[in-house]
VEXDREN-2710 file (C-alpha; in Angstrom, 1 decimal):
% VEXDREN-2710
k/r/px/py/pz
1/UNK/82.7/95.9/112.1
2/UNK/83.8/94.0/109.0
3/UNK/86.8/95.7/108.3
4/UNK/87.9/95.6/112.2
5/UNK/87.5/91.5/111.5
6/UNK/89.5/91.2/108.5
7/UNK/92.2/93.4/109.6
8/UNK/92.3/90.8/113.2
9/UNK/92.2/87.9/110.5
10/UNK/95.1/89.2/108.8
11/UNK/97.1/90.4/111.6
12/UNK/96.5/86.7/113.2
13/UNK/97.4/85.1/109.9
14/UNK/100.5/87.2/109.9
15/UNK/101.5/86.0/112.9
16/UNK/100.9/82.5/112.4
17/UNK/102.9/82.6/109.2
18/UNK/105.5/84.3/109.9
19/UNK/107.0/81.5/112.1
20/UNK/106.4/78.9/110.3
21/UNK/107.8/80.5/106.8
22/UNK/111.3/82.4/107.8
23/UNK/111.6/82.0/104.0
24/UNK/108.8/82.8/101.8
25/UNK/110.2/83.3/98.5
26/UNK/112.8/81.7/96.6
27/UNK/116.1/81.0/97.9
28/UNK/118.9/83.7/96.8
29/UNK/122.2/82.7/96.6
30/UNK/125.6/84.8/95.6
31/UNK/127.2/83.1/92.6
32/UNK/130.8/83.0/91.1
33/UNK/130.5/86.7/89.9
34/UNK/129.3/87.4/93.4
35/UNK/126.2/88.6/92.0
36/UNK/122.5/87.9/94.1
37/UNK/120.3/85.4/91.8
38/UNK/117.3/83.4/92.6
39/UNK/116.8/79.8/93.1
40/UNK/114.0/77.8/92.6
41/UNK/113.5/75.6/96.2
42/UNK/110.7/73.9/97.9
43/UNK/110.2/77.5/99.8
44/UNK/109.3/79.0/96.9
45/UNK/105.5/77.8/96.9
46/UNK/104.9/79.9/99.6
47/UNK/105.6/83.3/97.5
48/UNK/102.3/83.4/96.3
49/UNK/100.4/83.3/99.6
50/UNK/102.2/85.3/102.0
51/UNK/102.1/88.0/98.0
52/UNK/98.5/87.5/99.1
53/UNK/98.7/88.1/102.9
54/UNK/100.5/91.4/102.4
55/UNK/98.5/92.8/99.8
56/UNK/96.2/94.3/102.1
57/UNK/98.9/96.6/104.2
58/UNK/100.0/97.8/100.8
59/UNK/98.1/101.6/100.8
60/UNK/99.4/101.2/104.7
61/UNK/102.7/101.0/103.9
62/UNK/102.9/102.8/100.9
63/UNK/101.0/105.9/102.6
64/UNK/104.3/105.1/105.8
65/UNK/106.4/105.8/103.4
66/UNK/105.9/109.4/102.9
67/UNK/107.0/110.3/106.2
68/UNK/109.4/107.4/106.8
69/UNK/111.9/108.4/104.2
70/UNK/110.7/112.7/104.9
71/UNK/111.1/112.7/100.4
72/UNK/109.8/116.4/100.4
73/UNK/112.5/117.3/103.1
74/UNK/111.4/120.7/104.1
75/UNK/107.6/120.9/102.8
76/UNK/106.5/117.4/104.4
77/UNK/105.1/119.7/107.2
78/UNK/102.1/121.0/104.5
79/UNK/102.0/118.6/101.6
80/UNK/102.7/115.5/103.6
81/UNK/99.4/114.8/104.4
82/UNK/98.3/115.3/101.0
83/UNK/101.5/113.0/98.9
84/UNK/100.7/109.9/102.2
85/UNK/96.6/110.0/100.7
86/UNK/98.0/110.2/97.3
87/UNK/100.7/106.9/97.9
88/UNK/98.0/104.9/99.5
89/UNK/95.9/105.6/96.6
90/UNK/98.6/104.2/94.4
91/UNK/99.3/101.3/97.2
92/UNK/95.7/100.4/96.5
93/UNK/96.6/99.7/92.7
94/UNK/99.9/97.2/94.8
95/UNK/97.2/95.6/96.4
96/UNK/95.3/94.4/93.2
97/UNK/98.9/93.8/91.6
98/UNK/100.1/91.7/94.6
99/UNK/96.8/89.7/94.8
100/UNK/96.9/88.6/90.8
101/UNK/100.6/88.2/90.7
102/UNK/100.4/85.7/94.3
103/UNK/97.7/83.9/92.8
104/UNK/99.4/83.4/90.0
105/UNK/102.9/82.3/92.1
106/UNK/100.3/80.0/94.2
107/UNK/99.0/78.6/90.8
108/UNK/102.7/77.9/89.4
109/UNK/104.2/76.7/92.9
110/UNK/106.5/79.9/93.1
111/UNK/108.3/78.7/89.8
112/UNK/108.0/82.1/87.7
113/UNK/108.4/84.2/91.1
114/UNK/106.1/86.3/89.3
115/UNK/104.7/88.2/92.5
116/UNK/107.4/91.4/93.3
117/UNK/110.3/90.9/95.4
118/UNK/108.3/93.7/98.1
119/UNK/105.4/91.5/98.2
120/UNK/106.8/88.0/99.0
121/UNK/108.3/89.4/102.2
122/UNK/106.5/88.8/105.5
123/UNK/107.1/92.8/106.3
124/UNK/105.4/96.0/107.2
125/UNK/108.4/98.1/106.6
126/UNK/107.3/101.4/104.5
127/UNK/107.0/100.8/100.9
128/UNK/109.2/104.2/98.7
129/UNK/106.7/105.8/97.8
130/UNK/106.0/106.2/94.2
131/UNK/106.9/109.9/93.2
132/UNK/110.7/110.2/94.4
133/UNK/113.3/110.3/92.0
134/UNK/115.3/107.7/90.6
135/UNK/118.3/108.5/92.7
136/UNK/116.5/108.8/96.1
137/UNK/114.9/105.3/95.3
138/UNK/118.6/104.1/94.7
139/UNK/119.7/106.2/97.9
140/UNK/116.7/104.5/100.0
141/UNK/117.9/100.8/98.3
142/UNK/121.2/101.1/98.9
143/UNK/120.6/101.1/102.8
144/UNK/118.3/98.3/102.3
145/UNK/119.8/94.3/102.4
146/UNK/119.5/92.8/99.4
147/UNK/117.6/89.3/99.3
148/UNK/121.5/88.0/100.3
149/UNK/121.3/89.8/103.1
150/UNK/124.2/92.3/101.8
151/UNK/123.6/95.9/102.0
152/UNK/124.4/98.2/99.4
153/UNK/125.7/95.4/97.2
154/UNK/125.0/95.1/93.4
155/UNK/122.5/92.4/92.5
END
């Protein structure tokens, strides 16, 4: 019954964040070499909460993941089962990383944007999972915007 309350909490507090921060983490800008860097803003304080407010969908997410981006291609039928357990056990090691990293943005005001870039965004999109190769993480990336808002451009 206690776990059905705090997953209502969060879902609630969720929603009520997510209006009123469109921007929870620093604000990104394209320099003169056209290249994606951060900017320290006002914004930027609220990193370290909404890190906070997504740590718990972590193993969720990360455990999505399997089956969102099909990595095993032709044996997800038998082992996907077995790799989503295995990514939400290592999404349950993101959730203790999220929670010390956005208590340490909330601590610095966002300054250090010390909390990932993943974590500071008010998303449940599947996380990659953690055991795909280097080029499928840069295949699944490359369809993803960067924090510009540009997709498959190099940041």
């Amino acid at each position: 019954m206690a776990v059905c309350r705090v997953f209502l909490v969060a879902t609630l507090a969720i929603l009520a964040v997510e209006g009123a921060s469109d921007r929870a983490w620093a604000e990104w800008v394209v320099n003169s070499r056209g290249e994606c860097v951060e900017q320290w803003s006002p914004a930027s304080m609220l990193r370290g909460p909404t890190a906070m407010l997504m740590a718990p969908t972590a193993p969720f997410r990360s455990g999505a993941g399997v089956f969102a981006y099909e990595t095993m291609q032709g044996n997800l039928a038998f082992w996907g089962p077995v790799l989503a357990v295995l990514s939400g056990a290592v999404g349950v090691i993101h959730t203790g990383v999220w929670l010390g990293t956005g208590l340490a943005d909330t601590l610095t005001g966002g300054y250090f944007a010390i909390a990932p870039y993943r974590a500071t965004q008010l998303s449940l999109d599947p996380l990659i999972p953690p055991f795909v190769s280097e080029a499928q993480q840069h295949a699944i990336e490359a369809k993803r915007p960067d924090p510009c808002g540009r997709v498959a451009a190099s940041s």
